[in-house]
N, C-alpha and C positions, 0 to 999 in steps of 0.2 A: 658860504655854507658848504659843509664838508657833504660832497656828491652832491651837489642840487641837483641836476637833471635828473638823476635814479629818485631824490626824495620829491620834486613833484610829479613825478610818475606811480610812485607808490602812496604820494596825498594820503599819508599817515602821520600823525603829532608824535614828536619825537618825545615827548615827556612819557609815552610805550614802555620807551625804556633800549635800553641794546643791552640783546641776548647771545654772548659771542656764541653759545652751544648749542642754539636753534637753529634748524636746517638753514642755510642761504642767506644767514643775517651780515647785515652791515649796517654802517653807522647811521644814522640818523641825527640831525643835529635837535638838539635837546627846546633849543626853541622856535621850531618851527612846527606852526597850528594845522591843519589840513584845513584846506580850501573847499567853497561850497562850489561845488560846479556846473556849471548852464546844463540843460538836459544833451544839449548834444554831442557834451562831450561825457558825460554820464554813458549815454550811448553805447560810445566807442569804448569805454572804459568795460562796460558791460561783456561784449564783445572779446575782449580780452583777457579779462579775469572771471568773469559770470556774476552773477545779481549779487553774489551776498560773498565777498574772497576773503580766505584766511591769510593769516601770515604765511604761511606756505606756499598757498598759491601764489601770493604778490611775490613773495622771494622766487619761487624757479620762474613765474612767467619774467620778473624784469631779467635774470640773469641770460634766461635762452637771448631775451632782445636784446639788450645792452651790447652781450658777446657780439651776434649778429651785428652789431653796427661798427661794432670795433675797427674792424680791420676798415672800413670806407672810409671815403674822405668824408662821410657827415659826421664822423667822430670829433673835426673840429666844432661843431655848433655844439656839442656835451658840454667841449671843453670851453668854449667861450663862457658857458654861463659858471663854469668852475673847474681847477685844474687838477682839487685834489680828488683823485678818484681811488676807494681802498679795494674795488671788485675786479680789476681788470685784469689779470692772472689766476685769480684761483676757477677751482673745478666746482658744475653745477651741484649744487646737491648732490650729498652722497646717496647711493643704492640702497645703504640700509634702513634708510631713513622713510623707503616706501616697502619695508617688510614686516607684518605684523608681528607684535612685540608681544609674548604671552607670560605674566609673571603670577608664580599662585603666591600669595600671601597668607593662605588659610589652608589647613585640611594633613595628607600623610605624604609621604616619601612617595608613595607609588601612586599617588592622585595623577593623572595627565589630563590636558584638554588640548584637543587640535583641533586646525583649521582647513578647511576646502574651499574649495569655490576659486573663483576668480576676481581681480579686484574692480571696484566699480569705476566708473570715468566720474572723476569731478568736475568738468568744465563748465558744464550748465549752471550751478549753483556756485562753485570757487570756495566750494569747503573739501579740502583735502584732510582736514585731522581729524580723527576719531577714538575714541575710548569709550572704554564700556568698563563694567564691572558683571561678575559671573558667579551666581552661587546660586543653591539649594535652600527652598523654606517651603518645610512639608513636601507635601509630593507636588512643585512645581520648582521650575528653573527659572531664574532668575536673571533676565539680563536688562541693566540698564546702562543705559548711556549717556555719559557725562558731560560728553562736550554738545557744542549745541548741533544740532536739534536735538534736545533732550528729550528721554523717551523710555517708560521703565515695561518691560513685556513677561507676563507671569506666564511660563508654558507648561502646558501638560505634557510632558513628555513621555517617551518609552526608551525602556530599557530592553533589550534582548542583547543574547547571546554574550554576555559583559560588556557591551558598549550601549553608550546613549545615538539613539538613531540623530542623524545631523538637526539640527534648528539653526534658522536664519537667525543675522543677526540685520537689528531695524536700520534701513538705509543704507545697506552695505549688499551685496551679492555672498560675501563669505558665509561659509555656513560650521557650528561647531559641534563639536560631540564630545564624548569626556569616556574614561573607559571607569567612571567610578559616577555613584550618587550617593555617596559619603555626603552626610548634612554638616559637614567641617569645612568644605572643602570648597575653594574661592579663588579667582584669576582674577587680575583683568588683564584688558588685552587693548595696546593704545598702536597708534601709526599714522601712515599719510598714506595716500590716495595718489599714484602719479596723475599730472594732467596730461591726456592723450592727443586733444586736439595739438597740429603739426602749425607751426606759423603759417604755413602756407594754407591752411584751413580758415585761420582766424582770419587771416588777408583773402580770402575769398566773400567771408562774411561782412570784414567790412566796406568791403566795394556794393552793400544792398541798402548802408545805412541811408540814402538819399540826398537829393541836392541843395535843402535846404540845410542838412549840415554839412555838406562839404562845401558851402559857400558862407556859411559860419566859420568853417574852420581852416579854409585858406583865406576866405576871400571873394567878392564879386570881381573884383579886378587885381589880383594878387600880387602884392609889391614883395621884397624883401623881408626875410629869408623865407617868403610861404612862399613866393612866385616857385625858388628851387626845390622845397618841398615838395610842390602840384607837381613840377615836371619829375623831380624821380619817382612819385606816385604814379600816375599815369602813365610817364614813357620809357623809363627806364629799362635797360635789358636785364640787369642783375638785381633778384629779388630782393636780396639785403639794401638795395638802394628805391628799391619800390615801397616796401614793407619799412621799411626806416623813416621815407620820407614822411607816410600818414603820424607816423609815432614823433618824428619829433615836430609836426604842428601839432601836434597834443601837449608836447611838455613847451612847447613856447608861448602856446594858449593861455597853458597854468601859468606860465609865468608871468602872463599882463593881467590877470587875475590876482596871483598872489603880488604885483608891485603896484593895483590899482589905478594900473593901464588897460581896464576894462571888464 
């Protein structure tokens, strides 16, 4: 299976589809199902991606790790489980791919709408993508939002001085304004969210998940290949060899899961 180790890590059904023009994408093999997974490893999964992850998120969180594990020598155990890998040269996600996109489809030549604010952290939740749509009906603004969590907000706005004074936008910290309230006149405005938490964060948090899943997920008496997983977790000098070891008893986990080896 073309990348296994990256696709039970991202435990998404490849019939999805491959988007070569979406942020961070790669192949997924066409018939592989996503796996139901025991709570502990849910967990950890949590931990890493946050409760509820987009495509987005699973694409930059696997590419930071994957890279990360590169260059060590537990890049053999990737390759044990498969040797075609198509991710292992190219660049994380592009920059502009976390810049909000503003496009008006309705209204004049001289309509604008800008954005302020600063952007929000997705990690807790692992929805990076957002879209909205933006217009005028009667004297309220209009914004809703298309992707999930969907959410449509009627505002009473003000206008002074020729600009609309700033309005939040729902679940974002951005805030917009427009220098017109022309009832023509319509954006939307779609992007991604960078996730901010640092690997070295996420591997803080998950040295709290406890001992009944880390004796799940090496082991009470850890044989092969968890035994060297536990120790570059626990002893290791070089984080990439700490923070790799937990990660890849997660995709060896999935992997006696998905071959009904447990």
């Amino acid at each position: 299976m073309i990348n296994h180790a990256r696709t039970l890590f991202l435990n998404v059904s490849g019939d999805y589809g491959y988007m070569p023009n979406y942020p961070g994408e790669e192949i997924i093999d066409p018939n592989f199902k996503a796996i139901t997974l025991p709570s502990y490893l849910k967990s950890i999964r949590n931990f890493i991606f946050g409760a509820t992850p987009d495509r987005v998120m699973l694409n930059y969180r696997t590419a930071q790790i994957f890279r990360l594990i590169a260059p060590t020598d537990l890049q053999q155990y990737i390759l044990d489980l498969d040797t075609r890998i198509t991710y292992q040269n190219r660049p994380l996600i592009a920059e502009s791919s976390f810049m909000p996109q503003v496009t008006k489809y309705r209204g004049a030549d001289s309509d604008r709408l800008y954005i302020t604010g600063k952007a929000t952290s997705p990690d807790t939740s692992g929805i990076c993508g957002y879209a909205y749509n933006i217009f005028f009906d009667i004297a309220q603004l209009v914004i809703a939002r298309t992707q999930f969590p969907n959410v449509t907000n009627y505002v009473d706005y003000t206008f002074t001085a020729g600009e609309l004074v700033p309005v939040p936008l729902p679940y974002l910290d951005y805030k917009i304004h427009t220098n017109t309230i022309n009832p023509n006149a319509a954006w939307t405005i779609q992007g991604n969210l960078r996730p901010t938490r640092s690997l070295a964060d996420i591997d803080t948090n998950l040295r709290k998940i406890g001992e009944p899943a880390i004796i799940n997920l090496f082991g009470a008496s850890p044989v092969e290949p968890y035994l060297t997983f536990k120790n570059c977790w626990a002893n290791h000098s070089d984080f990439a060899y700490r923070f790799g070891g937990i990660i890849l008893a997660y995709i060896y986990r999935s992997q006696e899961i998905y071959t009904g080896l447990r």
